[in-house]
PLY file of the C-alpha trace (Angstrom):
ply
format ascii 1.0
element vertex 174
property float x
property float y
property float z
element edge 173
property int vertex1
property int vertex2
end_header
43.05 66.90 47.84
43.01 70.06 49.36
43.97 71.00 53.13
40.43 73.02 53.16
41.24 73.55 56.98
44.68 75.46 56.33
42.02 78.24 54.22
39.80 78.63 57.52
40.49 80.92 60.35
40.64 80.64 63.96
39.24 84.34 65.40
40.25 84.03 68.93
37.31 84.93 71.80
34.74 85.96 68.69
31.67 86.68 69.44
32.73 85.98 72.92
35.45 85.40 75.14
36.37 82.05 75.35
34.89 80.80 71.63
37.53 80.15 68.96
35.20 81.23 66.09
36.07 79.36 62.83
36.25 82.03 59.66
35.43 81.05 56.21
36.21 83.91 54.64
39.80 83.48 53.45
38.48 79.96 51.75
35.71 82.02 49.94
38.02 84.52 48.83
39.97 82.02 46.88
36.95 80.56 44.07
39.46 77.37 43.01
39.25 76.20 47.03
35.66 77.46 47.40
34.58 75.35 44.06
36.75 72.32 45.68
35.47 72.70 48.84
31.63 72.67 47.07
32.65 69.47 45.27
33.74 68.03 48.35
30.30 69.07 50.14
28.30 67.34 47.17
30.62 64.46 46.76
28.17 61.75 48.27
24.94 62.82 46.54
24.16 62.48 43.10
22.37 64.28 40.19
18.59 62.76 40.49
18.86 62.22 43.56
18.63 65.82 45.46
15.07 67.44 44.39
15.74 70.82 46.78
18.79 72.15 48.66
18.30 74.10 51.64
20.13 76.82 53.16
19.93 77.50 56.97
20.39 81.36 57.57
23.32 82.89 56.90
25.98 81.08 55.68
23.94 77.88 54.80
23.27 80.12 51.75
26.46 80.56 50.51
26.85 76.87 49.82
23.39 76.09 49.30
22.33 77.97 46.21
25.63 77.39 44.06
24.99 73.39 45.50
21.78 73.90 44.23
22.85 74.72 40.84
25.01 71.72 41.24
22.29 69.20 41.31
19.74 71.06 39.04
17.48 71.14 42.15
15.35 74.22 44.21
17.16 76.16 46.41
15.50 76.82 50.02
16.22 79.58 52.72
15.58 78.70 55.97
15.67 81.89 57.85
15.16 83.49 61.41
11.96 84.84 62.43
10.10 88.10 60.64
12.62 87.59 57.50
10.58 85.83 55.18
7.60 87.86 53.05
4.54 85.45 52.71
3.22 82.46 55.14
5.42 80.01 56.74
5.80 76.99 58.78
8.21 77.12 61.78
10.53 74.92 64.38
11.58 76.04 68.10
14.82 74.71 68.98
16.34 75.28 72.45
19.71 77.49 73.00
21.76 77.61 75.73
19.65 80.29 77.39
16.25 80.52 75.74
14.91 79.10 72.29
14.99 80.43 68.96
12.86 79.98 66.07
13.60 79.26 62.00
11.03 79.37 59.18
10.21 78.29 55.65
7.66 79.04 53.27
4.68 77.47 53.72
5.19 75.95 50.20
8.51 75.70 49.78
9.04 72.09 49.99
6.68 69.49 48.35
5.76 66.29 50.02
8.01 63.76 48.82
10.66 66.36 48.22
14.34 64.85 48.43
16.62 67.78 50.52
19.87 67.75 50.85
20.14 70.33 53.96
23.25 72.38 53.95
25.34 74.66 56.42
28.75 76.20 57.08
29.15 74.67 60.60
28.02 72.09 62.60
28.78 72.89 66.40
25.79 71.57 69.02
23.39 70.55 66.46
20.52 72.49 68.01
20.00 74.44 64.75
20.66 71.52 62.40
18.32 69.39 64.06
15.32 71.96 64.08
15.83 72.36 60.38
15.50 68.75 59.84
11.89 69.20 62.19
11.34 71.79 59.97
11.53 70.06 56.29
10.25 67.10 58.04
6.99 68.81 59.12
6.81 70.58 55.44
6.83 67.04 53.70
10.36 66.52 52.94
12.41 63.45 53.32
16.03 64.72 54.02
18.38 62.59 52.59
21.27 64.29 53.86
23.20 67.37 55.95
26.24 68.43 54.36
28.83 70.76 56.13
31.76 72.56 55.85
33.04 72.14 59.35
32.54 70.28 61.89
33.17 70.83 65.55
32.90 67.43 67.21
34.11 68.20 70.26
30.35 69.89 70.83
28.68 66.33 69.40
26.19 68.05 67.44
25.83 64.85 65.43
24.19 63.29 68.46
21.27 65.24 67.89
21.01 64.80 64.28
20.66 60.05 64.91
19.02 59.13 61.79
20.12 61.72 59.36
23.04 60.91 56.77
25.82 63.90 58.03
28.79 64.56 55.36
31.07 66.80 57.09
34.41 68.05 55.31
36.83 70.00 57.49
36.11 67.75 61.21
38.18 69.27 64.50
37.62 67.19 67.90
36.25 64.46 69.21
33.69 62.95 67.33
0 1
1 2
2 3
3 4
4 5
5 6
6 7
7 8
8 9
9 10
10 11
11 12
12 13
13 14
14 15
15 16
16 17
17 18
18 19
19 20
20 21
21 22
22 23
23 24
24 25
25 26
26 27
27 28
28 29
29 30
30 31
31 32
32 33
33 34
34 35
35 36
36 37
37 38
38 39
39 40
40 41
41 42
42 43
43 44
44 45
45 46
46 47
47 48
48 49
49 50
50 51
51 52
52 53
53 54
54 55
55 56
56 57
57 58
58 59
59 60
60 61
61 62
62 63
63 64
64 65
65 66
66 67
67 68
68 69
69 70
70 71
71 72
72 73
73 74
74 75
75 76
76 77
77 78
78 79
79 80
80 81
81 82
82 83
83 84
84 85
85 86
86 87
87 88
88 89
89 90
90 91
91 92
92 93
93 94
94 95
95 96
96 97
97 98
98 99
99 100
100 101
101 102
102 103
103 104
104 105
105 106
106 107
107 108
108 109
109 110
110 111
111 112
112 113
113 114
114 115
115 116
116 117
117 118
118 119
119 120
120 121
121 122
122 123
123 124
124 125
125 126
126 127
127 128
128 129
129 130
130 131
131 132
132 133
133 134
134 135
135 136
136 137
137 138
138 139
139 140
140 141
141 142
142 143
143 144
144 145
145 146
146 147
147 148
148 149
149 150
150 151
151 152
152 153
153 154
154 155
155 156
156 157
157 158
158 159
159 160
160 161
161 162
162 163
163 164
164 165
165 166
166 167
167 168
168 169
169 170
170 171
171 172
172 173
């Protein structure tokens, strides 16, 4: 099995000073570890069983649409504010200092839908857990949030209690 952590990046005091940010990039640049590393993300789920994937803006869509593919299933954006072009449904979730909003179609997810929700990084859970509001409130059932990485030193998983979380790179506490 692949050391997928030895292809990720620490970027010392990125986007601030003080935050070890964690880049992905050399792992995408190399498409034998980035097609592990997808395998690996959809290793608990099976075809049948995932009806939509989605994405949470940005990098949620880099795994999302090829994992997607994967399991023959709709792919879903879940974007920031003013990005989307028709009607949609939306989720506040608190930051640090303020709140921020994400959005999906209006239509995007059926009732019933199974989603497998996907992102690079889980870190406080804030955004994880709004986009689980969010396919929630749409109709979904979400059978699952699969991760790259997961920083569990922050104990974003705490906020995410009944929700199935497959991470596969973990640093810290959990």
């Amino acid at each position: 099995m692949t050391d997928f952590a030895t292809h990720i990046r620490d970027v010392p005091d990125f986007p601030e000073p003080g935050v070890v940010f964690k880049d992905i990039t050399p792992l995408l640049g190399h498409p034998e570890i980035f097609a592990e590393a997808l395998d690996a993300m959809s290793a608990p789920y099976h075809h049948g069983q995932v009806d939509v994937v989605v994405g949470i803006e940005a990098r949620g869509f880099i795994f999302g649409a090829p994992l997607a593919r994967h399991f023959n299933a709709g792919f879903v954006p879940i974007r920031k504010p003013g990005k989307l072009p028709w009607q949609v449904s939306g989720q506040e979730y608190a930051l640090e200092y303020g709140t921020d909003r994400l959005e999906a179609h209006i239509d995007a997810i059926h009732k019933g839908s199974r989603v497998l929700i996907v992102d690079d990084v889980l870190a406080t859970g804030g955004t994880a857990a709004a986009a689980v509001d969010l396919v929630q409130k749409l109709g979904g059932d979400v059978i699952g949030f699969a991760v790259l990485i997961e920083l569990g030193f922050l104990n974003g998983r705490s906020r995410l209690p009944n929700v199935d979380v497959h991470t596969v790179v973990h640093y810290g506490a959990d």
